[in-house]
C-alpha positions as CSV (number, residue, x, y, z in Angstrom):
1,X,-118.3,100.5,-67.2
2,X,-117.1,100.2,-70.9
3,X,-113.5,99.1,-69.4
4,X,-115.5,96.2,-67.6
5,X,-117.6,95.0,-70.2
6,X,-114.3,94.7,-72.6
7,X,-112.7,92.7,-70.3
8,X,-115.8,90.2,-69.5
9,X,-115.9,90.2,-74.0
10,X,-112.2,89.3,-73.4
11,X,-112.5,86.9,-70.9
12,X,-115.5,85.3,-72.6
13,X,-112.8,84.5,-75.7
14,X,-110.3,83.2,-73.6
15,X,-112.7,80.8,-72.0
16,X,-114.4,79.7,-75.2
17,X,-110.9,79.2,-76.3
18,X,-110.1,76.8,-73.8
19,X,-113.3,75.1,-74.0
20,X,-112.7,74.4,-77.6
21,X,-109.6,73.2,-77.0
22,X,-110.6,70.9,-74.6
23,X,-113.6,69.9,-76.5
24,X,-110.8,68.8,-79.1
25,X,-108.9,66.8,-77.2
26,X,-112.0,65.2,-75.6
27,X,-114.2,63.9,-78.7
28,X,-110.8,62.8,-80.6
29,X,-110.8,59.7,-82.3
30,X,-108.3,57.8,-82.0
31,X,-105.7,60.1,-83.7
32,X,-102.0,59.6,-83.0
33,X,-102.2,63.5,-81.8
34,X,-104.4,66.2,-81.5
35,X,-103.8,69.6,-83.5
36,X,-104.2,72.5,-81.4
37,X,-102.8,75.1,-83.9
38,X,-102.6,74.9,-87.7
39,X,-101.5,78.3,-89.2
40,X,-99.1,80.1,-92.0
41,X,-98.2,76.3,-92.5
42,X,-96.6,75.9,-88.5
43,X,-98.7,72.8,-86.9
44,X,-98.5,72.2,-83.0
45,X,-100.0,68.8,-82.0
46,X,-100.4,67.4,-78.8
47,X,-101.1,63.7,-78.0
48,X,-100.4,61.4,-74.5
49,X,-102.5,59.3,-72.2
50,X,-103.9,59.1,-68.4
51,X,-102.7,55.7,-67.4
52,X,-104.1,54.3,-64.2
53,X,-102.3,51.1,-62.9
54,X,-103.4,48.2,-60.3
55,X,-100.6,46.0,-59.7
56,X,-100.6,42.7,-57.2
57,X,-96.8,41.0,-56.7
58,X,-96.1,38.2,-55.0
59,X,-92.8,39.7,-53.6
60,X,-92.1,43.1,-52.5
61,X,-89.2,43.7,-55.7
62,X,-90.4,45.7,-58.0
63,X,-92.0,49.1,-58.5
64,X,-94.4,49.6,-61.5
65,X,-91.6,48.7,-63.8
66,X,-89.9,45.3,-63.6
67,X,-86.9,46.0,-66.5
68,X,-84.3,43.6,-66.0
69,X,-84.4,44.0,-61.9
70,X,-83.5,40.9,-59.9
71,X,-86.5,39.0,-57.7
72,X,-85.5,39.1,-53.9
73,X,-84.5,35.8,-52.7
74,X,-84.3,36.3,-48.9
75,X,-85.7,38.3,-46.0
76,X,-88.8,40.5,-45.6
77,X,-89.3,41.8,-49.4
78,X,-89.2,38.2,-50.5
79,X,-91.9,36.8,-48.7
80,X,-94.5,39.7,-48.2
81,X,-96.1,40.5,-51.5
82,X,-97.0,44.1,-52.5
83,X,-99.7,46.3,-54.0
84,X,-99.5,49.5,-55.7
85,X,-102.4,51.5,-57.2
86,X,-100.0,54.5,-59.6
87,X,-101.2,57.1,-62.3
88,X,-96.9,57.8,-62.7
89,X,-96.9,56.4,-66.1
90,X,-99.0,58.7,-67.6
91,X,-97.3,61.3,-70.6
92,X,-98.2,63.9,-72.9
93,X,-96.3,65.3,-75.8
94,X,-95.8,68.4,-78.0
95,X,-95.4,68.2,-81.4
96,X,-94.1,71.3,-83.5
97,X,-94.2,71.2,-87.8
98,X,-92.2,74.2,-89.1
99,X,-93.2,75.0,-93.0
100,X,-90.9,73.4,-95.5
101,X,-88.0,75.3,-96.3
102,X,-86.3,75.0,-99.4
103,X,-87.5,71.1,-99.7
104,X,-86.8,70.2,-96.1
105,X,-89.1,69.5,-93.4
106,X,-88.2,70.0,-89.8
107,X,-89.9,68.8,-86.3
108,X,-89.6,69.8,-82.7
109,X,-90.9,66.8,-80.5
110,X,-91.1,66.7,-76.7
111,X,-92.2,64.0,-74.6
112,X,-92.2,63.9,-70.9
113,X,-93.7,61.1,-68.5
114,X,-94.3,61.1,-64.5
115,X,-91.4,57.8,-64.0
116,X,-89.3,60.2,-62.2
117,X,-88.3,60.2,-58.5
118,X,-85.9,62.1,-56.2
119,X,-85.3,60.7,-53.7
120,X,-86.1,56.9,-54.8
121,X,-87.9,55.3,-51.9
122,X,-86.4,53.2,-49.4
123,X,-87.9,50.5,-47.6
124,X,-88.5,51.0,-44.0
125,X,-86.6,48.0,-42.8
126,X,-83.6,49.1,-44.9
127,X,-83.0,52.2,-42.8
128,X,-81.9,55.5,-43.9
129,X,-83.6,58.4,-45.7
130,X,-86.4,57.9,-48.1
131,X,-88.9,59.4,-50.0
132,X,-92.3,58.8,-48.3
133,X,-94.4,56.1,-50.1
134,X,-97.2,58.5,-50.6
135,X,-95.0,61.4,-51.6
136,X,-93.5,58.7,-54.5
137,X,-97.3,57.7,-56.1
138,X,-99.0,60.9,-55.5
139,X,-96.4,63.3,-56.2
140,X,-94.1,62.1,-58.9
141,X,-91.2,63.6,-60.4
142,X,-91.5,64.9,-64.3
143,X,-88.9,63.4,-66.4
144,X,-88.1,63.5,-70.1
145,X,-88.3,60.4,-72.7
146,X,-88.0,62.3,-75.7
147,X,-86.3,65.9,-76.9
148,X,-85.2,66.0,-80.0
149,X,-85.4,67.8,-83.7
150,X,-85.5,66.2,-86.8
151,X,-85.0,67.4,-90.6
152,X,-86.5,65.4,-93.6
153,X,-85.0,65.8,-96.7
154,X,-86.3,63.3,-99.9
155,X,-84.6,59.6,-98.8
156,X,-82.4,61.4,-96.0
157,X,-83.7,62.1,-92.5
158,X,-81.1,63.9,-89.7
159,X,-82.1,63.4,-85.6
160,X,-80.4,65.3,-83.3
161,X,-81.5,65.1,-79.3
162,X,-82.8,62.5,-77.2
163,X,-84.7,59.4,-78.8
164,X,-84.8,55.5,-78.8
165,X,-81.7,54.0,-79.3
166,X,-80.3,52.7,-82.7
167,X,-79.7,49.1,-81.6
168,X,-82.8,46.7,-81.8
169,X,-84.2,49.3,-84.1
170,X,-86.2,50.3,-80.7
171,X,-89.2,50.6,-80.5
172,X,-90.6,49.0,-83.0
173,X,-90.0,45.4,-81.9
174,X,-90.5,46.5,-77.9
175,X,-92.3,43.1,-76.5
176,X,-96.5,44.9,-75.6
177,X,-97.0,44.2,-72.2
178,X,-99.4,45.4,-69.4
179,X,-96.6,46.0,-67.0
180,X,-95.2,49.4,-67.7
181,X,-92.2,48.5,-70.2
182,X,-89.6,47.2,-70.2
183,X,-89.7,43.3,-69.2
184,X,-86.8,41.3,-68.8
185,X,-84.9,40.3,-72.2
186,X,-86.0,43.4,-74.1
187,X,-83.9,46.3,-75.3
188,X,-85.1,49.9,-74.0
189,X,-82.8,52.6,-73.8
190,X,-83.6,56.5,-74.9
191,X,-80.4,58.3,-75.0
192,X,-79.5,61.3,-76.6
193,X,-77.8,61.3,-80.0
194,X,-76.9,62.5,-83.3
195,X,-78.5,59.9,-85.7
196,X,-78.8,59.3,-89.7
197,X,-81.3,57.5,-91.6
198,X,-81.4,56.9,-95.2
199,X,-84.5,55.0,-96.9
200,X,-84.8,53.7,-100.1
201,X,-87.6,51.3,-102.4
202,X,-86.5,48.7,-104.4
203,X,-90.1,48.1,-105.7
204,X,-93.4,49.3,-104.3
205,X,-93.8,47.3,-101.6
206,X,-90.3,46.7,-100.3
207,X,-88.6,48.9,-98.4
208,X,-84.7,49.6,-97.1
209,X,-84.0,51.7,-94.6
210,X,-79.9,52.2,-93.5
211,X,-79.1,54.3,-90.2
212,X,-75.9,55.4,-88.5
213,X,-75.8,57.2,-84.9
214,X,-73.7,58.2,-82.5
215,X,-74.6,58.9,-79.5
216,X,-74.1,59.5,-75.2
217,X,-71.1,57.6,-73.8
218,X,-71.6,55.1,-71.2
219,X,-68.5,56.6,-69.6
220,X,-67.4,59.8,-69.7
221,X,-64.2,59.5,-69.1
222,X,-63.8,57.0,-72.3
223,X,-63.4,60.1,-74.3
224,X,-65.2,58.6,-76.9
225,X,-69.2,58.3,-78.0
226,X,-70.9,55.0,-78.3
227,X,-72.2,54.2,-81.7
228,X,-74.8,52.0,-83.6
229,X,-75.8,51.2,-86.8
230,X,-78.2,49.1,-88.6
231,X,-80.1,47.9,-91.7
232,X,-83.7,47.8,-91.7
233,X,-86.0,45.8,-94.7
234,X,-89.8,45.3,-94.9
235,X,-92.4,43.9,-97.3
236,X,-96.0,46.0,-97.5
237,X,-97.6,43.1,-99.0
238,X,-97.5,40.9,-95.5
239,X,-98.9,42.9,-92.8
240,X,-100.6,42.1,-89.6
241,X,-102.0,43.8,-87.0
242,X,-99.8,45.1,-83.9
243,X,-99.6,47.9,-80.9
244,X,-98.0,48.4,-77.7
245,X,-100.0,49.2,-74.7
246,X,-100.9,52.4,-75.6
247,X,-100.2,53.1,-79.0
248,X,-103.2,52.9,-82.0
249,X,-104.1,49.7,-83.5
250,X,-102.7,49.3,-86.9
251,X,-101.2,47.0,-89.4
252,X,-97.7,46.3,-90.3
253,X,-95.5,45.2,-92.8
254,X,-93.4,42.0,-92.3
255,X,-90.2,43.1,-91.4
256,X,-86.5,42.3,-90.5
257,X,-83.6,44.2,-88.7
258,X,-80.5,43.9,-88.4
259,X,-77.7,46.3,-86.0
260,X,-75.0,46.6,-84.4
261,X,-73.4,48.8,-81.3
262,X,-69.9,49.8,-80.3
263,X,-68.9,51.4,-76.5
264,X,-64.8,52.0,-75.6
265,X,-64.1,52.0,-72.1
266,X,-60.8,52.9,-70.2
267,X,-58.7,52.0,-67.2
268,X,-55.5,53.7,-66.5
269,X,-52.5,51.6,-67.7
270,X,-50.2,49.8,-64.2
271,X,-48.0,52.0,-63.3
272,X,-49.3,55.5,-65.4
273,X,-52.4,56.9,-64.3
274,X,-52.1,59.4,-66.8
275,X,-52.1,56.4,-69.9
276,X,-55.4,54.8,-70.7
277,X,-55.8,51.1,-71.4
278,X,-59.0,50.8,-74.1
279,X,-61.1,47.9,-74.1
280,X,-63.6,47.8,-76.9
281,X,-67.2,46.0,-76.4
282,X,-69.6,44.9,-79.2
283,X,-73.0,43.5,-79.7
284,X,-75.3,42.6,-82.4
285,X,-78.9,42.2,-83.0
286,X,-81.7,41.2,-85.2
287,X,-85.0,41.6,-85.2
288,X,-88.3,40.5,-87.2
289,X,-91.9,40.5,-87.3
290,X,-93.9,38.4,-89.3
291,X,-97.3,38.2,-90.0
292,X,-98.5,34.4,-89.4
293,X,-101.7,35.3,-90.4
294,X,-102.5,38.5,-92.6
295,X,-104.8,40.7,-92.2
296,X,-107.7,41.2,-94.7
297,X,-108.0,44.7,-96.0
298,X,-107.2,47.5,-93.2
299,X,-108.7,45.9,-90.2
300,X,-106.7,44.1,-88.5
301,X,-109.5,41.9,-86.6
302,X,-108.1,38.3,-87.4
303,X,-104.4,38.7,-88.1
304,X,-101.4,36.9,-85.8
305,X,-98.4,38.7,-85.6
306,X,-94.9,37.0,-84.3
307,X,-92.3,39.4,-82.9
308,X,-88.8,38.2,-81.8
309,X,-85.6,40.0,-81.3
310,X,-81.7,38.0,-80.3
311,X,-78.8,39.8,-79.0
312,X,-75.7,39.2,-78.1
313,X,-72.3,41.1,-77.1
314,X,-70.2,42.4,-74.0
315,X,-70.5,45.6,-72.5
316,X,-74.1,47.1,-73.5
317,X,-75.5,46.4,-70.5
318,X,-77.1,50.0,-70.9
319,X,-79.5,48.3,-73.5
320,X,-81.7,46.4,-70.4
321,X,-82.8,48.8,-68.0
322,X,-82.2,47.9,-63.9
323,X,-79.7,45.2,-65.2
324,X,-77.2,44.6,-62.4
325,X,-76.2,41.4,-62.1
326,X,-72.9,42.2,-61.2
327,X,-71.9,44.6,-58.3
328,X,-70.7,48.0,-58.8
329,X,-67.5,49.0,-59.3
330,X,-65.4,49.5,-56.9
331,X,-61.3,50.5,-56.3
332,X,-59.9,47.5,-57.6
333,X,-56.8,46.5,-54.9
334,X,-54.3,47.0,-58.3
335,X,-55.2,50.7,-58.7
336,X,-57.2,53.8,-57.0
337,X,-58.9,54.2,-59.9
338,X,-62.3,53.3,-60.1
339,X,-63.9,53.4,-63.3
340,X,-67.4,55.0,-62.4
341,X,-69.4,52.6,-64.6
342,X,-73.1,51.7,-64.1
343,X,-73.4,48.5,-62.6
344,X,-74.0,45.4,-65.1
345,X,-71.4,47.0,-67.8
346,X,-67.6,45.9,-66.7
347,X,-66.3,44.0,-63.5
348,X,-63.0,43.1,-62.0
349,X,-62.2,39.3,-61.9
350,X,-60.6,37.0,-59.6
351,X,-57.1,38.3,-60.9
352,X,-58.2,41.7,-60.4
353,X,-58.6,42.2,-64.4
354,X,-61.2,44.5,-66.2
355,X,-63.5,42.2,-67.4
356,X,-66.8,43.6,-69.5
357,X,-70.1,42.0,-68.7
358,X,-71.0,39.2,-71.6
359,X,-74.4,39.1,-72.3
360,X,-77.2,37.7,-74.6
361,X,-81.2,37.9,-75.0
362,X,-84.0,36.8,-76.5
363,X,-87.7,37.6,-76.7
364,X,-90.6,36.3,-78.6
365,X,-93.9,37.2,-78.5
366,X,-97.6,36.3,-80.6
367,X,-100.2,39.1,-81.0
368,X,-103.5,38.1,-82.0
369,X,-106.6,40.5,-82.7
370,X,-110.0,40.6,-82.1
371,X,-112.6,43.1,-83.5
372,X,-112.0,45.5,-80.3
373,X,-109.0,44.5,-78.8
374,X,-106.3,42.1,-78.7
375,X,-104.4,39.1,-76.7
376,X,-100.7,39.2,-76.4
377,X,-98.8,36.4,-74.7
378,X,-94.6,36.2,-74.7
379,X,-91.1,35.0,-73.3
380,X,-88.1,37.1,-72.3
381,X,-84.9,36.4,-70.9
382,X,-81.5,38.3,-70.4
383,X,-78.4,35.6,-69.6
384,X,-74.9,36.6,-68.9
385,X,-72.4,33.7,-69.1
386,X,-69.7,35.8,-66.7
387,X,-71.3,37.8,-64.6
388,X,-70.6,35.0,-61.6
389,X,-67.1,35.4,-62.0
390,X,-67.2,39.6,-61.0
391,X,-67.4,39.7,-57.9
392,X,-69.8,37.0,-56.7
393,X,-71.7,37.8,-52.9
394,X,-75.5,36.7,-52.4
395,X,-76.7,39.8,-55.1
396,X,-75.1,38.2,-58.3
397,X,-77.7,37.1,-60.3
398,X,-76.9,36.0,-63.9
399,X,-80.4,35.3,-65.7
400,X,-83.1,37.4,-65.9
401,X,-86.4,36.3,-67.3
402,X,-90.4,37.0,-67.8
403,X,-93.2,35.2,-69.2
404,X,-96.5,36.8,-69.7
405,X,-100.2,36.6,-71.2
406,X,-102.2,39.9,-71.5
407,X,-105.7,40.9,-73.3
408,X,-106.1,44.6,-74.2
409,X,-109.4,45.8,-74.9
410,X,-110.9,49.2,-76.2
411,X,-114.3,50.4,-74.7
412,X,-114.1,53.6,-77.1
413,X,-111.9,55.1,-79.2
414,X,-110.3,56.6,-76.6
415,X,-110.4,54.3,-73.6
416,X,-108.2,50.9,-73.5
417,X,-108.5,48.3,-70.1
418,X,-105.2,45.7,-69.8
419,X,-105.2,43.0,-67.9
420,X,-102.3,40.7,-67.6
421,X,-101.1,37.5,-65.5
422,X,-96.8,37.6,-65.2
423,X,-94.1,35.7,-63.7
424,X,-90.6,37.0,-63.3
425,X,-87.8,34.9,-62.4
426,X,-84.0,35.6,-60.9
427,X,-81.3,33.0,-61.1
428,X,-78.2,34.2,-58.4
429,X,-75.5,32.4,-58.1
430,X,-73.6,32.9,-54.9
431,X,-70.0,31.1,-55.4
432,X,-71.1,28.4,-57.7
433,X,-74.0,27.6,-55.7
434,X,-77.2,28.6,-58.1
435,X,-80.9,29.4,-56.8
436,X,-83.9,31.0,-58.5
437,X,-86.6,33.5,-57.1
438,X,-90.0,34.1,-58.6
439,X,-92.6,36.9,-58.6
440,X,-95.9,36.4,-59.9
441,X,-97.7,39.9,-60.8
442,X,-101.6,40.4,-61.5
443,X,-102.2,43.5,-63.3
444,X,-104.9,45.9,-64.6
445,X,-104.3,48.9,-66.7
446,X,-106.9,51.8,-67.8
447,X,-106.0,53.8,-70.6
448,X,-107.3,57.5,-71.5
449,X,-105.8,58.6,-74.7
450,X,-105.6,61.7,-76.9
């Protein structure tokens, strides 16, 4: 009988425990993360969201993301529209604080999301095997967005693992949408990476941050890692209000980026397989966001913010997510080899010569807010000015581009509602002869987050 009551005691902790734990996460307010353990100076946070989406298209071309996808032009999916009700965007993380050691502090993050899917699903009238429609919404694959650890170290910060890329200083100039990010014309890549920051202050309110990284080849067989680098200033004494979709309201200092990204692919040389021919790509970007109207003391309530980001460059086609405007690779009739490149990077002309994808973008975007919430409305667009040349057939599309107007409001602390009104548009051009395809998208978003 002693044995048994010992246990229920022991049971009783265990379940008080939880409950506390849940009680913690439940009644949070509006923190960036929850701490579930503070003790002998190690901290373990938690934070995420329950994300419930309702989305109405005009065509059948997207899923829940719409990235830098083409609109379907002809047959079924382009004339029947679609609706999808999905919880797959919704993501936790764990967040692990070490004690300082010597004067440097060190972090563990993980951060994993329900975007995943294997095997994609197939539309019926496309034949072959797919992943049920049901199986994709309700049973979702677990993926990974972020794993990395970081050490801090006065002005000098090291990353090491998987986090936003370098170029576009990502995410802080990400265009806040209701659609699940990215829209067209926007740069969104997490990759994994060994990265270096250093930050200075010229006064107290300005502020220089400098960043190198290299980081996970777009192909392998380059022998060789892609690598960015950038320069970073902002101004505390301009800020303005700004969040994403499901971030925490706050203000922000005007602020300007500027960086820069390198990627070396190969083909074999004629006539010597076993000699490489390099072909270097480049881009550059800059960034900004500018208060047009400040806000007054912490709150936000009343401030506009502008956010606008150009890029230009050949071969970083990696940057836009779904981008494909050019068919894959295939043999080229001059050699056996075929590159293995993700589609949108490289292509082979009309004289059966390497050719890497040009491309440029631009996004702009006003945020305005409100006591409880906040309107966003923006432009997007992702052009190539050669990607008709590489292989044209009735799937070349060489513009990508999205315009959008969305309200976010918060009920509580803790709940957010989006609505948004979209239009995405597809220019193909099939040997010379151009055409455009639209989707418009009606969207609403419910938010749950801790």
């Amino acid at each position: 009988m002693g044995i048994a009551i010992k246990k229920c005691i022991m049971l009783t902790k265990k379940i008080s425990l939880a409950a506390a734990t849940l009680f913690a996460l439940v009644s949070s307010v509006a923190r960036a993360e929850v701490v579930l353990l503070d003790k002998d100076d190690w901290k373990f946070g938690m934070s995420g969201f329950v994300e419930f989406d309702g989305i109405g298209d005009s065509t059948s071309s997207f899923t829940e993301v719409v990235g830098n996808a083409a609109v379907k032009a002809t047959g079924y999916d382009a004339n029947v529209g679609r609706t999808q009700f999905s919880m797959r965007n919704s993501r936790f993380a764990l967040n692990v604080l070490a004690p300082e050691n010597d004067g440097v502090k060190s972090r563990g993050y993980l951060e994993m999301d329900f975007l995943g899917y294997d095997p994609a699903p197939t539309d019926a009238f496309a034949g072959g095997a797919a992943n049920s429609e049901g199986s994709y919404y309700t049973n979702p694959t677990l993926r990974i967005r972020h794993a990395y650890m970081s050490s801090t170290s006065g002005k000098s910060q090291l990353l090491v693992g998987q986090y936003w890329s370098l170029f576009g200083w990502q995410p802080t100039y990400v265009l806040t949408t209701v659609s699940v990010a990215p829209v067209s014309g926007t740069v969104y890549e997490r990759t994994p990476q060994i990265t270096y920051t250093y930050t200075t202050t010229s006064s107290e309110n300005h502020q220089l941050v400098a960043a190198a990284s290299v980081s996970r080849p777009n192909q392998r067989a380059s022998g060789l890692p892609n690598f960015e680098a950038g320069l970073k200033w902002s101004c505390s004494e301009k800020k303005s209000g700004f969040a994403s979709a499901n971030s925490d309201i706050k203000n922000v200092p005007m602020s300007v980026g500027l960086s820069g990204a390198l990627r070396d692919y190969t083909t074999p040389t004629n006539g010597a397989d076993a000699v490489q021919t390099h072909h270097t790509a480049s881009a550059v970007a800059i960034d900004a966001q500018v208060p047009l109207i400040t806000a007054k003391g912490d709150s936000p309530e009343g401030s506009l913010t502008l956010t606008a980001e150009y890029t230009t460059g050949e071969g970083y086609g990696d940057q836009f997510p779904s981008w494909g405007g050019t068919p894959a690779l295939s043999n080229a009739a001059a050699t056996p080899y075929s590159p293995n490149l993700d589609k949108g990077l490289a292509g082979y002309d009309s004289n059966l010569t390497f050719t890497l994808v040009k491309l440029d973008s631009a996004n702009v975007q006003l945020q305005y807010h409100l006591a409880k919430g906040y309107f966003d409305v923006g432009y997007g667009l992702l052009h190539s000015s050669n990607a008709s040349g590489l292989g044209a057939s009735a799937t070349t599309y060489d513009r990508a581009e999205s315009t959008f107007v969305n309200y976010f409001h918060n009920c509580t602390k803790q709940i957010r509602v989006g609505l948004e009104y979209a239009q995405f548009r597809t220019r193909y051009n099939n040997n010379g002869a151009t055409s455009f395809a639209t989707d418009t998208r009606e969207m609403l978003a419910t938010y749950y987050r801790f």
